[in-house]
C-alpha positions in Angstrom: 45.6 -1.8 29.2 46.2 -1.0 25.4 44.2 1.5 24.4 42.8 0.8 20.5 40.8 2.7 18.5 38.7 1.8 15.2 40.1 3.8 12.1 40.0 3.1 8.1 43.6 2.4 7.1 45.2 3.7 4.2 47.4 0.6 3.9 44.9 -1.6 3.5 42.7 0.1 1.4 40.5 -0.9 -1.8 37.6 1.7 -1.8 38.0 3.4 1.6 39.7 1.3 4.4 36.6 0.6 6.2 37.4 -3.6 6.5 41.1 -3.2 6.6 40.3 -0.8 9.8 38.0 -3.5 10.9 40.4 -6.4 10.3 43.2 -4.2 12.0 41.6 -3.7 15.1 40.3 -7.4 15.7 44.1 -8.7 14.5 42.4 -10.4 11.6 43.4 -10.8 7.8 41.6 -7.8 5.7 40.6 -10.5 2.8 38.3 -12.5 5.4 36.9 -9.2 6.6 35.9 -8.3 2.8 35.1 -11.7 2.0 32.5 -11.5 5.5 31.4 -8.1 4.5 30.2 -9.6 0.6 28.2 -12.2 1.9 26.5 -10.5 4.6 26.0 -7.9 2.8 24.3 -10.2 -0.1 22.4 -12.0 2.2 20.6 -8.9 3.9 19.4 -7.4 0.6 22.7 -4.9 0.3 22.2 -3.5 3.5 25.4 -4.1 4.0 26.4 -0.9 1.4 24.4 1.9 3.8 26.5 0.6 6.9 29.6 0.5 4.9 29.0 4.1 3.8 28.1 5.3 7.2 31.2 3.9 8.3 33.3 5.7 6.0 31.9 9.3 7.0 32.3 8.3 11.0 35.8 6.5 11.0 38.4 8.6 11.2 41.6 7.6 8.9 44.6 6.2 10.9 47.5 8.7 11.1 50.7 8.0 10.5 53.1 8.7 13.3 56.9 9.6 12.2 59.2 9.1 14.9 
């Protein structure tokens, strides 16, 4: 079994990596994840903005490994 784990990404980063973590770990593209993230985010009165910023002091950023 693969082990994953959540993390903000610093390659796909715009503010803080939070949906390019997100769209990482479900194998999706990071433009749909941002593009979910707006509209859900308008639709439930910008609640959307606390989670997002909650997420960015819990996910850890992805490390890079050299090898």
């Amino acid at each position: 079994m693969v082990n994953k784990r959540l993390y903000r990404t610093p390659d796909e980063k715009i503010i803080g990596g939070v949906c390019g973590g997100i769209a990482k770990y479900f194998d999706l593209d990071p433009t749909l994840v941002r593009a979910a993230y707006v509209v859900l985010s308008l639709c439930t009165a910008f609640s959307g903005v606390l989670a997002y910023i909650i997420l960015l002091i819990i996910m850890p950023i992805e490390q890079k490994q050299i090898r």
